[in-house]
N, C-alpha and C positions, 0 to 999 in steps of 0.2 A: 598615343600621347597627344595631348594638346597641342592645337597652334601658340607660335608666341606671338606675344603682346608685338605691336608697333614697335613701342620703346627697347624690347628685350635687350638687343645689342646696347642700345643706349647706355642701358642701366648697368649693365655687365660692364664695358667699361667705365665707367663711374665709378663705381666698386672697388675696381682695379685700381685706378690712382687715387682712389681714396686710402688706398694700402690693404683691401682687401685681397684674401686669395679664394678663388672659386673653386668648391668644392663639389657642387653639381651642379650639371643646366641638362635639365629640370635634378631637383632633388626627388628621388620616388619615396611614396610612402607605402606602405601596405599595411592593414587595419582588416581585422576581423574579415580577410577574404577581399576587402575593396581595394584598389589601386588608385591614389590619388596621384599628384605631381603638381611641387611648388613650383616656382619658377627658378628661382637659383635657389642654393645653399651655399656659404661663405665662411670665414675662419680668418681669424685676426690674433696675433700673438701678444698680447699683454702681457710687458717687461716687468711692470710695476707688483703684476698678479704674479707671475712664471706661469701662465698657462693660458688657455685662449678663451677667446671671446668668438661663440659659433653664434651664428645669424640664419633666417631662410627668408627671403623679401620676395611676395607675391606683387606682380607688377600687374596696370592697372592704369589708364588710358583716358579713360572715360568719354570715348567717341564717340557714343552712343545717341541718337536722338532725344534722349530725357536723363538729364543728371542724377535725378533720383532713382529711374530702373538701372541706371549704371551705379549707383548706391549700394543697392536692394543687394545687384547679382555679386557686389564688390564685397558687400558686408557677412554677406552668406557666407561666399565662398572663404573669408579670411577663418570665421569662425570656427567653421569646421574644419581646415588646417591648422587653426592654434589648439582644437581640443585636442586630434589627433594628436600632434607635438607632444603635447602634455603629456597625452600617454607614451608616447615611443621613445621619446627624446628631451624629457624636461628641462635639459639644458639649454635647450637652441631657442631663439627669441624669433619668431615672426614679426615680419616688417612686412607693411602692407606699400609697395612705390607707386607715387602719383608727380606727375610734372610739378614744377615750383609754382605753375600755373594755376594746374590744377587744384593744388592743396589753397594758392589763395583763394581764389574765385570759389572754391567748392566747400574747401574746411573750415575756413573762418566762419561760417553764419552757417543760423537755420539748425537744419536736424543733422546735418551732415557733423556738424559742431560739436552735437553729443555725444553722436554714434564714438567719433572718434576720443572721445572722452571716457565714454564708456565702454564700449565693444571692442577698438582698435588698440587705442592707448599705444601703439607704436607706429611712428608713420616716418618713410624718407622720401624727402622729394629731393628731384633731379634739375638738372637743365638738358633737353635732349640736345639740343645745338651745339652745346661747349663739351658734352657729358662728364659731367660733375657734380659733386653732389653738395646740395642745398640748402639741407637744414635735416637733423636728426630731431626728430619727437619720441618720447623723451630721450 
């Protein structure tokens, strides 16, 4: 299994008093023989629906010497989690988490702007300090 993220705990509890419940850390996937692993998987009971609302939020750092190879490795990796998804589990919605920080500095402009317009189209960011969460897209 993979290391986690810096933030992981962060995010994890974030989640929690967001009134999330954690239902994997790491969530596993298997595909055609490969073993992936998101970072959590989540579950939220929607009163208004009678039934839930599943999440899986890959967390996401971007501490890297170059914003855009922390991009590149960012955009990749969500893709191929949300095709997967697709296939095993078309319910559950992929959330890519980035710091409040991050998403300004990083998603507001440029190409990062697109990607997540086009490619992400779901994104949470956090505060790690207070851990809470920030802003849901969309």
């Amino acid at each position: 299994m993979p290391a986690h993220d810096r933030d992981h705990d962060a995010v994890r509890a974030a989640l929690v008093a967001d009134g999330w419940t954690i239902t994997g850390d790491p969530l596993h996937l298997r595909y055609a023989g490969d073993d992936l692993y998101v970072d959590l998987a989540a579950e939220r009971l929607l009163a208004a629906e009678k039934g839930l609302r599943r999440i899986a939020v890959e967390i996401k750092s971007f501490g890297g010497p170059s914003e855009l190879a922390d991009l590149h490795a960012a955009v990749g990796q969500f893709v191929v989690y949300r095709e997967v998804l697709a296939e095993i589990d078309p319910e559950r919605k992929l959330y890519l988490a980035v710091s409040e920080e991050v998403r300004a500095e990083v998603f507001e402009s440029g190409v990062a702007r697109m990607v997540l317009a086009r490619q992400i189209r779901r994104l949470v960011s956090y505060d790690p300090e207070r851990k809470v969460i920030v802003r849901w897209i969309p």
